[in-house]
C-alpha positions, 0 to 999 in steps of 0.5 A: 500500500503505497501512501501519499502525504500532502505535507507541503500543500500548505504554503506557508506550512500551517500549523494543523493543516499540513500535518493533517494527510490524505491517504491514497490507497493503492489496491483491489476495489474489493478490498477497499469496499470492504474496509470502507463497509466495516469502517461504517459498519463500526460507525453506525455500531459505534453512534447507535450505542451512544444515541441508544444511551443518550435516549435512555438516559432522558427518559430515566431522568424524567421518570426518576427524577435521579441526578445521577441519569441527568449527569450520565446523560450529560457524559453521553452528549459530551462523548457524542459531539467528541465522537463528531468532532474527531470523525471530522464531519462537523464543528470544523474539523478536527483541524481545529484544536482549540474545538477538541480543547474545550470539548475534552474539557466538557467531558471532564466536568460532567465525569466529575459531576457524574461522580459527584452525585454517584457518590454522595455524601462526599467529604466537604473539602472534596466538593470544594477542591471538585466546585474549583476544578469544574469552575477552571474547565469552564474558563477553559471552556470559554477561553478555547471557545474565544480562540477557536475563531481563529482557525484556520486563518489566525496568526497562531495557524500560519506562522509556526516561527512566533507560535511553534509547535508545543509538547501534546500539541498545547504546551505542558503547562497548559496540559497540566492546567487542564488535565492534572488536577482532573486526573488526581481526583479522578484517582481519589474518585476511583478510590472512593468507588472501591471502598464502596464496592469493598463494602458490598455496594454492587454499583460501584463494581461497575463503575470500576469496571467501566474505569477499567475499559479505557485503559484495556482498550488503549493498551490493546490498541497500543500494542497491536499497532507495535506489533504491526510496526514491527511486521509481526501482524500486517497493516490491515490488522489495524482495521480488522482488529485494533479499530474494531476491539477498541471501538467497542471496548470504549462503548462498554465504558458508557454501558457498564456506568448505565449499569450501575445506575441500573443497579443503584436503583435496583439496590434502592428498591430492594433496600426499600422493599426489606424496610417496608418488610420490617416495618410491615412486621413491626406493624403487624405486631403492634396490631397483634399487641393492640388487638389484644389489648383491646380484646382484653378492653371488650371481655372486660367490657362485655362482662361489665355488661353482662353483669348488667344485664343480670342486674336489669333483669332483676329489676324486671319482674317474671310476670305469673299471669294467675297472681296479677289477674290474667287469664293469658298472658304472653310477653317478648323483651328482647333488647338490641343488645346485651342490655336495653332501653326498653322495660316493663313493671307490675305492681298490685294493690288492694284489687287493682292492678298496673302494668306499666310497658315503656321505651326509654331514650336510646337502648344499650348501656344509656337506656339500661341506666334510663330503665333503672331511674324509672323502675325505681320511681315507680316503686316509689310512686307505687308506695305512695299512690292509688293505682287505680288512675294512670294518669295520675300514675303518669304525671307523678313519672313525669314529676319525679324524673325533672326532680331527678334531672334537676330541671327548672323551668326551661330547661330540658335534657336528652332524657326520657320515655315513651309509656303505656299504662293499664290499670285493671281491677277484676273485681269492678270489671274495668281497665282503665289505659293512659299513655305518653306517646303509647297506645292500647289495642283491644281485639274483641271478634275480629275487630282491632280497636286502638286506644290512642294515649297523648302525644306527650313524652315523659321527661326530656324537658320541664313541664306544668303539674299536672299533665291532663293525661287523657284516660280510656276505660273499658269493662273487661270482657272474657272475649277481648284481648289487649296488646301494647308493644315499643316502636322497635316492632313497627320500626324495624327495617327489613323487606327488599325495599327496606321499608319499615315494618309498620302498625297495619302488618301488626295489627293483621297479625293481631286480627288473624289470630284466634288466642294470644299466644297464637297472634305473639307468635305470628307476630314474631314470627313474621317480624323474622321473616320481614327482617331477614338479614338487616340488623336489628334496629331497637330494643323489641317489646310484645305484651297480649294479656286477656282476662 
């Protein structure tokens, strides 16, 4: 192969331009075919890697939000206008020293960034000594920029005897300048990057490795240019093997710092998912320790009311239809929960004798406490008075619950009742009824009457004494049954429209029976039905009594 140089083209010599030759090559078509397809083989390899990266590298920064893909994105157009720039295609041509300059010296402030935010926290003084090394390249920046506009026509060009040709085609002053301090605390980098890996950070492995690349591929590049030199391997070595190896050992050097990205962020999610895992554990044990905490609250809790229930129950008495008159008498109390707000009381005297149905504010533990307050005055009012008179019976509840709340004129509470009075005497064949938003029914035949009581609770607010209850009397008649029951009958919800159960069903269970018993358990029955799945809505009160 024989070369031709065009040493002397220039005139006057210049001072890149001459040095800068063109090569005739002298041989078959085929063989320069083929060298001209790997050498653009190599270049299209070469420039998709990087384009591949560099692409890579902005998507992961907006999706990470990672300095870290921001800076290597940097290096990656660094090395691909490097790449351009020595192909000669572009930016001049790499006549033009000064444009190289400042390129390298763009390559050497995103390295450094680069390592900077790969290995954060860094010691103090070494972000200082890297914030003045990158603060010196971005001077250089701009002053090889500003003397790059005198190629190829400037004096520095043309006349070599004013400005000769330095050592490393800048000078070693300017070399060192540029270079030295960059270089050492690379080093130091590099340093820090194998404590990291000693210490099991997988990252930092490949960034070694991608340190490593560089100075494989110069020696091996190196060295078959020697033996080429030599004549151990033929020219056309250089093309077939140190190009190509070197070329591709130089794209791993980006590929493996991509790597360790990749790493980073793999290492940050699997550090990420053991501490959730931790503290998915420590979770799960506090709610181990509070659910059983609050198990121990609810047992205690629940056998508090329990032994409420037992003392609620006392208070209600086990009714003997024979002793109070009845000649049937069946009765439901079922509270919404262990206790209730619902109750019922018995009392006779002489030959008369009160049964007292009522629902008091709310149901559970306030209810409970509601029933108790009015068992009691009724006891006290049972000791004191005739019971022949419900209304007077009802305005004297009534009475002793303000004194009990404590209310003057004006005020009011959010305690009370609703209660339904019979006062009966066999003797004198009569039955008398009063209620404070209650009411009687008596069935005779087929036919259900209603005996509407007021529409006045008792308690809740202060009122004048006495309350003209409103009194309904009736003989007694083998014949005819009564019944009085809460609103947690009628009101329950139930049905596929979730509708209340209403008055007009009871009451035709009521009609359809032929004796008490049968109509409580129709009753009762039915109510099972209509309720199906729905929660029980109140405290539930039945009483049918006949004579």
């Amino acid at each position: 192969i024989t070369e031709i140089y065009s040493f002397f083209r220039f005139k006057p010599l210049h001072r890149t331009l001459s040095t800068r030759h063109e090569t005739f090559r002298i041989e078959s078509w085929d063989n320069i075919q083929e060298q001209a397809f790997f050498r653009s083989l190599r270049q299209v390899f070469f420039y998709a890697i990087l384009i591949y990266l560099f692409l890579n590298g902005i998507s992961s920064t907006f999706v990470t939000r990672d300095p870290n893909y921001f800076w290597f994105t940097a290096l990656i157009s660094t090395l691909i206008i490097s790449a351009v720039y020595l192909s000669g295609y572009t930016l001049g041509f790499r006549g033009n020293p000064h444009v190289g300059q400042l390129i390298f010296s763009g390559i050497l402030i995103t390295v450094i960034q680069f390592f900077k935010s790969f290995l954060q926290p860094i010691p103090a003084i070494l972000n200082r000594i890297s914030i003045w090394i990158v603060f010196s390249h971005l001077l250089i920046i701009l002053y090889y920029f500003y003397r790059s506009f005198e190629f190829p026509d400037g004096e520095y060009f043309t006349n070599l005897e004013s400005y000769p040709v330095q050592p490393l085609r800048i000078g070693y002053f300017w070399a060192v300048i540029q270079f030295l301090p960059t270089i050492l605390l690379l080093f130091y980098f590099v340093f820090l990057s194998f404590q990291s890996w000693r210490k099991g950070d997988q990252a930092s492995g490949y960034v070694i490795f991608s340190l490593t690349i560089p100075v494989v591929s110069l020696g091996l590049v190196v060295g078959i240019f020697s033996l080429v030199n030599n004549g151990h391997l033929g020219l056309e070595m250089i093309n077939l093997i140190a190009l190509p190896l070197g070329g591709i050992l130089l794209v791993l050097c980006p590929i493996a710092i991509n790597l360790a990205l990749e790493q980073r962020i793999k290492t940050f999610k699997d550090d990420a998912v053991n501490k959730l895992k931790v503290l998915n554990l420590e979770l799960d044990g506090r709610v181990k320790e509070r659910t059983a905490e609050l198990e121990k609250a609810n047992n205690l809790m629940t056998d508090s009311i329990q032994s409420a229930s037992a003392i609620q129950s006392t208070i209600l008495p086990s009714i003997e239809p024979n002793r109070y008159g009845f000649s049937e008498l069946v009765y439901i109390w079922e509270p919404r929960d262990i206790v209730g707000g619902d109750f019922y009381w018995v009392q006779q005297q002489r030959d008369w004798t009160v049964l007292v149905v009522a629902d008091c504010t709310g149901h559970g533990i306030p209810g409970a406490f509601m029933t108790l307050i009015s068992s009691t005055i009724l006891d006290r009012i049972a000791s004191l008075n005739d019971l022949s008179q419900p209304d007077h019976l009802l305005d004297q509840l009534d009475k002793l619950l303000s004194q009990t709340f404590k209310l003057n004129r004006g005020d009011s509470t959010g305690f009370g009742l609703d209660c339904g009075v019979c006062c009966f005497s066999k003797k004198q064949g009569i039955l008398r009824f009063a209620g404070a938003k209650s009411n009687l029914y008596q069935k005779v035949g087929e036919e259900v009457r209603e005996m509407k009581g007021d529409k006045v609770s008792l308690g809740y607010d202060f009122k004048e004494h006495p309350i003209p209850f409103k009194v309904v009397e009736t003989s007694l008649d083998e014949k005819s049954s009564f019944y009085m029951f809460s609103d947690g009958i009628t009101d329950q919800i139930g049905g596929k429209k979730k509708l209340m159960y209403g008055k007009k069903r009871l009451l035709h269970q009521i009609q359809s029976s032929a004796s008490v018993s049968k109509a409580i358990e129709r009753i009762m029955k039915d109510l099972a039905n209509y309720q199906s799945d729905h929660k029980r809505r109140d405290d539930l009160t039945l009483f049918g009594f006949s004579f």
